[in-house]
N, C-alpha and C positions, 0 to 999 in steps of 0.2 A: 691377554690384553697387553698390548705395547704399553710401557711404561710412560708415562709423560713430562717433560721437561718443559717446566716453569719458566714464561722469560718475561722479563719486565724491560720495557721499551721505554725511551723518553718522548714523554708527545711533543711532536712539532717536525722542523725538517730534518733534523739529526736523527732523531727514531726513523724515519722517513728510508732517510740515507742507510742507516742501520740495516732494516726490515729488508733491503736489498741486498744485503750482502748476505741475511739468512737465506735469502730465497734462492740467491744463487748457489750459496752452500750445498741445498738438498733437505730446506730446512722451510717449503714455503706453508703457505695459506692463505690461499685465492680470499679467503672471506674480507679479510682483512682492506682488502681493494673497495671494498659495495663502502656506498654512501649513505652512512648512518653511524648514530650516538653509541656503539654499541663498543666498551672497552676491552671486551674480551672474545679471541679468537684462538679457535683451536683447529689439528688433524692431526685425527688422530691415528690416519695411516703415516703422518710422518712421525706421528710420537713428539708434538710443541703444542702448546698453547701461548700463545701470546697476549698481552694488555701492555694499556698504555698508562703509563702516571706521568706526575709533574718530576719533570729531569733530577730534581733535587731529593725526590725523594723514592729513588731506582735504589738509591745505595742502602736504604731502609725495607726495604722489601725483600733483600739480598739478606742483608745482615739476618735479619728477624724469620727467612725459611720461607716466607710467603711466593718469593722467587728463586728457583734453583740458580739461574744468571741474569744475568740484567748490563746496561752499557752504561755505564757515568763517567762525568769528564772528570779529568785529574782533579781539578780543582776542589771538587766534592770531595773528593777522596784523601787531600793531603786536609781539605777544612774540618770534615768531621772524623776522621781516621775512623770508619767501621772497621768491623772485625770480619773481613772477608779475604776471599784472594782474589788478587789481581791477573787474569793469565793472559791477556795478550792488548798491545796498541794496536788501536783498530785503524791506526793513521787519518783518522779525518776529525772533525769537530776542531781543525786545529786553530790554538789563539795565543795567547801569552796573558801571565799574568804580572802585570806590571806598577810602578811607580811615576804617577803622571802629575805637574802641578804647574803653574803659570810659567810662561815662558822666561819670566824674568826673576822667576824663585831662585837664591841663593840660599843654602843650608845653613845655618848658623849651631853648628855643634856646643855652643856653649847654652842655646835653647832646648828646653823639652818641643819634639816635632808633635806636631796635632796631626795623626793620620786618620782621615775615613774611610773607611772601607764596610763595607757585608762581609767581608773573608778575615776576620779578628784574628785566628788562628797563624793563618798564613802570613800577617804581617808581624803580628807577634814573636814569630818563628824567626822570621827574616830579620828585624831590626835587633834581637836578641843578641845573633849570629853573629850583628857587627857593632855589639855593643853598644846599641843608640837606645837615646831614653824618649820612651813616644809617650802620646798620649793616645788612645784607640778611641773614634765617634763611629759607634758602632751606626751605620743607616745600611735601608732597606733598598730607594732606589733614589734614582737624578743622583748619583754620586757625583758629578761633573758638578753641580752647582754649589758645593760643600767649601772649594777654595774662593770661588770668586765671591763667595758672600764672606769670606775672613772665620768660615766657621772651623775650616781646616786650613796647614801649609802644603799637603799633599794627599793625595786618593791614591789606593790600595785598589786596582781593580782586573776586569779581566778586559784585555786588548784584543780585537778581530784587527778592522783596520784602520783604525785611528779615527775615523771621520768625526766619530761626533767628538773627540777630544779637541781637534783642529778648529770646529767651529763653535770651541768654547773657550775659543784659546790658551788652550792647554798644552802640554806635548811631555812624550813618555823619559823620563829620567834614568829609570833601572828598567831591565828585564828581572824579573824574581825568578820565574821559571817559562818553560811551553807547559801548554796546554792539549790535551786531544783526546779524547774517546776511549776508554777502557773496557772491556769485558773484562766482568766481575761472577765471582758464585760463591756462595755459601758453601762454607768448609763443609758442613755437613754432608751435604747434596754430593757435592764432590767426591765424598766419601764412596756414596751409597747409589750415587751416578756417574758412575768416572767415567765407564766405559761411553753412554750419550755426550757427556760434558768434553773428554779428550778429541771423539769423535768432529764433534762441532766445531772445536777449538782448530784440529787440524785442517778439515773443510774451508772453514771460515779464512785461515793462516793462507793457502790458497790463494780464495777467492778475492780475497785485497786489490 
């Protein structure tokens, strides 16, 4: 029996986008097309099974073996640092994650900044970098609304293409880094799958 290769996909249009580059690879499964609740699909003449989780937690499924690979966007990856390997940019999901706050914000370096963000890590890192003394609000979501209520001086977030920053009158200050789509695997797997894992890797490296 073909060995099977675990992948953990992100639900939505990126897994989407994803699932087509496996399929182009040599990596497909028609099941996956039919219209229904079903999160796991396998062939096992191709030797994958695939499922879908929430994008944020691909990197957890990776780390902990449940998935031999899986695709997370950078940002996952620099925010939680799992313990996995990173092997290839898959070039797409791409965004920035940036420093955004009222258009008429001037930094006051003899203040502590109030940043909000969901990516604590990532800003933490960054403001470190350049010696700046912040204060971190950590929130969940509506990050945009954080400055104009005086709750923050600036948001920590992830930028596609600005819109909804523009129509909160906001605009991006810093580039921190890019953003985009990584193929992730389990040191383990890797180990003990290198030959499928290299294979796909190159395929994949391809199909781009």
């Amino acid at each position: 029996m073909k060995t099977m290769l675990n992948v953990a996909l992100p639900k939505g249009r990126l897994g989407e986008k994803v699932y087509d580059m496996f399929e182009r690879a040599g990596f497909p499964c028609p099941s996956i097309h039919e219209n229904n609740r079903k999160l796991i699909f396998e062939n096992e003449a191709a030797g994958v099974r695939y499922f879908w989780v929430k994008p944020s937690d691909v990197a957890i499924y990776v780390e902990r073996g449940a998935a031999d690979i899986g695709v997370a966007g950078k940002d996952i990856l620099l925010e939680y640092a799992p313990d996995v390997y990173e092997l290839l940019d898959l070039d797409i999901g791409k965004c920035r994650m940036a420093v955004a706050a009222p258009r008429d914000f001037r930094d006051n370096p003899q203040k502590t900044l109030k940043v909000a963000t969901k990516f604590t890590n990532i800003a933490q890192t960054y403001y470190s970098s350049k010696g700046r003394d912040i204060d971190i609000i950590h929130l969940n979501g509506s990050i945009e609304i954080a400055p104009i209520l005086g709750l923050s001086d600036v948001i920590v977030d992830i930028v596609e293409t600005g819109t909804t920053l523009r129509e909160n009158n906001l605009e991006v200050f810093e580039t921190i880094v890019p953003i985009s789509a990584r193929l992730i695997a389990n040191k383990s797997s890797f180990m003990f799958k290198s030959v499928q894992i290299e294979k796909l890797v190159r395929e994949i490296g391809g199909a781009r």
